[in-house]
C-alpha positions as CSV (number, residue, x, y, z in Angstrom):
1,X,96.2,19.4,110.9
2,X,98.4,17.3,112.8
3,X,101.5,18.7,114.1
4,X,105.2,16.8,113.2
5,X,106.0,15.6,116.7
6,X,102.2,13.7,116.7
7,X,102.8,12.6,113.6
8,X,106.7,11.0,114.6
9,X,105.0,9.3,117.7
10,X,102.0,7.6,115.4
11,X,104.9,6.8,112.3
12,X,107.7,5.4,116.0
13,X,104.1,3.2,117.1
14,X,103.2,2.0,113.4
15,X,106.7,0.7,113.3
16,X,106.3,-1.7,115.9
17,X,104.0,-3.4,113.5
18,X,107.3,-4.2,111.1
19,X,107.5,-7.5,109.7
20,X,103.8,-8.3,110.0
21,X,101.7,-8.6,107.2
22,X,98.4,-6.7,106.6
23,X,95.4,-9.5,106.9
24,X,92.4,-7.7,106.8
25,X,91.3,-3.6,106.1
26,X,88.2,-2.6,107.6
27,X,86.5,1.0,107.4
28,X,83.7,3.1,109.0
29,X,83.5,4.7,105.8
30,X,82.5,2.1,103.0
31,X,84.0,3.8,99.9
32,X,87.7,4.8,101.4
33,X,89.2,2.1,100.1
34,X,88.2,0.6,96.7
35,X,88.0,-3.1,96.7
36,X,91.5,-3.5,93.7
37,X,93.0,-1.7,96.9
38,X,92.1,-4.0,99.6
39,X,93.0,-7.1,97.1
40,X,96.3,-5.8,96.1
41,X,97.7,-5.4,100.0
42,X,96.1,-7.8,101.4
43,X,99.0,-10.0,102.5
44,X,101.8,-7.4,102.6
45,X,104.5,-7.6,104.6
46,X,105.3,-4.0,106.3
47,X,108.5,-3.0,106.2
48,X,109.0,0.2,107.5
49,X,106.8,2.8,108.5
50,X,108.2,6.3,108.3
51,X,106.9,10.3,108.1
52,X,107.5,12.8,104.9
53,X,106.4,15.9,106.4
54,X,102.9,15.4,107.6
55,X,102.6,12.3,105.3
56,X,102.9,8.6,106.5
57,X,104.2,6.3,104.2
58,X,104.3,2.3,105.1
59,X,106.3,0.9,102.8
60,X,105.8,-2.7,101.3
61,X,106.9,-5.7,100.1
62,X,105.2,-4.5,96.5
63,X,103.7,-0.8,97.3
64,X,103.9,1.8,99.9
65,X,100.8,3.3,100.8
66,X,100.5,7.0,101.9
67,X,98.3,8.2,104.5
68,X,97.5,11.4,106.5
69,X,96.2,11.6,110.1
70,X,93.3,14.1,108.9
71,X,92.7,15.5,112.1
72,X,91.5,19.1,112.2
73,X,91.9,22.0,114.9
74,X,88.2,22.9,114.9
């Protein structure tokens, strides 16, 4: 699990990227992200990116998506 201090310096990077607009998703892993997902933010404009708890949240012109960094102490 990530720590909070990693995750505040990912969420401190990510919001560099504010007031850009999300142009393309692209995974290693075909099925993470269903193609109604991909259409539906395709085009958002981020507005802020910011941490509850472990959770990153990028919030959007029309939704906020919800990530985790998924990393594992093994």
């Amino acid at each position: 699990m990530p720590e909070l201090p990693e995750v505040r310096t990912v969420v401190k990077f990510l919001n560099t990227l504010k007031g850009n607009h999300i142009r393309k998703i692209e995974s290693y892993l075909p099925k993470m992200f269903s193609s109604e997902l991909v259409d539906k933010v395709t085009n958002e404009k981020i507005n802020e990116v910011t941490a509850l708890g472990k959770y990153i949240i990028f919030h959007l012109d029309n939704y906020n998506l919800i990530s985790h960094l998924r990393m594992e102490g093994k």
